[in-house]
N, C-alpha and C positions, 0 to 999 in steps of 0.2 A: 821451630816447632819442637816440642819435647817429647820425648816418647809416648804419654799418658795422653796427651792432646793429639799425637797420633792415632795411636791407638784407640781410641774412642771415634776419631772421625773415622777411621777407616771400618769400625762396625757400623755404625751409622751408613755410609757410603750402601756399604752392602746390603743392611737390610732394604735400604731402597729399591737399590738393584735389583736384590733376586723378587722383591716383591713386581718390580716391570719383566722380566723374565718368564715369572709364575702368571704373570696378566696375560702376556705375549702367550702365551702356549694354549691355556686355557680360552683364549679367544678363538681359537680354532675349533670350526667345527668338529660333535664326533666323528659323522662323517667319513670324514678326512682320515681318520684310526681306522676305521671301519672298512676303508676301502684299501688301505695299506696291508691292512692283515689279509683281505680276500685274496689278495694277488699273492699272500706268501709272505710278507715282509714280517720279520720280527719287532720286536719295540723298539729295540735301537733303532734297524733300518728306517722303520715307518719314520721315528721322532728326526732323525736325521734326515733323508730326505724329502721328506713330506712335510710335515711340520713344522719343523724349525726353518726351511726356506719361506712358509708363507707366515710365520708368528715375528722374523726379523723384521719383517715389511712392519707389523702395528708396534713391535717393538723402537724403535727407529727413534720415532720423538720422545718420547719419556725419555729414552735416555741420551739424547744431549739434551734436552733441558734439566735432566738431573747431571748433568757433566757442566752446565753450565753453572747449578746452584753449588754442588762441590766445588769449585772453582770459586767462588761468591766467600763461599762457606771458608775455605781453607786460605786466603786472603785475608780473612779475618784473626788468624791464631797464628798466622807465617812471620818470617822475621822482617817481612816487608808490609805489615799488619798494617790497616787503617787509625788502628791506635796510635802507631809507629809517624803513620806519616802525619796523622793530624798533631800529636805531640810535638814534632819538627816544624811543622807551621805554627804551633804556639811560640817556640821558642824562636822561630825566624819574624814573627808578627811581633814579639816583645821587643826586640832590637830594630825592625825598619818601621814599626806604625803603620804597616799597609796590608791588612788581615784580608781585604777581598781580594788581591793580587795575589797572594800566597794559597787562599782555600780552595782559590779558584784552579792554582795550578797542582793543588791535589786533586780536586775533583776530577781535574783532565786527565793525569794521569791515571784514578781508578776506571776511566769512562775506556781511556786508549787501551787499557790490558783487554776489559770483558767486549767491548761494541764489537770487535770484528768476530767474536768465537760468539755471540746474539746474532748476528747478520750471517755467518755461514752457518748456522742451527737454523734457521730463517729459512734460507735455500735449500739445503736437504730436504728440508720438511715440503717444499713445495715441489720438488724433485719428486719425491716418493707420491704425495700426493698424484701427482699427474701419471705416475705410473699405475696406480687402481684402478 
């Protein structure tokens, strides 16, 4: 990955981010402000612990399914690219004539990096859920 293809994922990356961040927080009632100031609490204290312990909880999925598409995403411009591997299956398909045995074992390998980091995003999510 070259610096410039970093550096634009990693803005991207972030606007995501803080756009789940700024959801997370603002999904909070005001409330929840409102009763943090009564008792005293400053903005830090309120946001700290007030807020940001019950905004983690909505926060939570967004961001591993955006961990998961970053992931997705940066597999695609890495030096382990889809490009990369499907290019090696042409040229390994051009020399044995056996292109469903080759695509097949690219597929499997892009399937074995993301299915187990989809299946433990999976489970958090249901984790979290059964905690509300």
């Amino acid at each position: 990955m070259d610096e410039s293809s970093a550096a634009g994922q990693s803005l991207y990356a972030a606007a995501f981010f803080a756009e789940i961040f700024r959801g997370g927080i603002a999904a909070i009632d005001k409330g929840q402000w409102d009763a943090g100031r009564a008792v005293g609490m400053r903005w830090g204290q309120c946001l700290r612990r007030i807020i940001l312990p019950q905004a983690f909880r909505v926060m939570i999925p967004p961001i591993i399914n955006q961990s998961v598409l970053q992931l997705k995403n940066t597999s695609l411009i890495s030096t382990l690219a889809v490009g990369d591997l499907l290019y090696q299956g042409s040229i390994i398909t051009a020399a044995t004539y056996r292109p469903l045995e080759v695509y097949t074992m690219i597929a499997m390998v892009y399937f074995i990096v993301l299915f187990p980091v989809t299946i433990s995003a999976r489970r958090l999510e249901k984790k979290l859920a059964r905690g509300r």
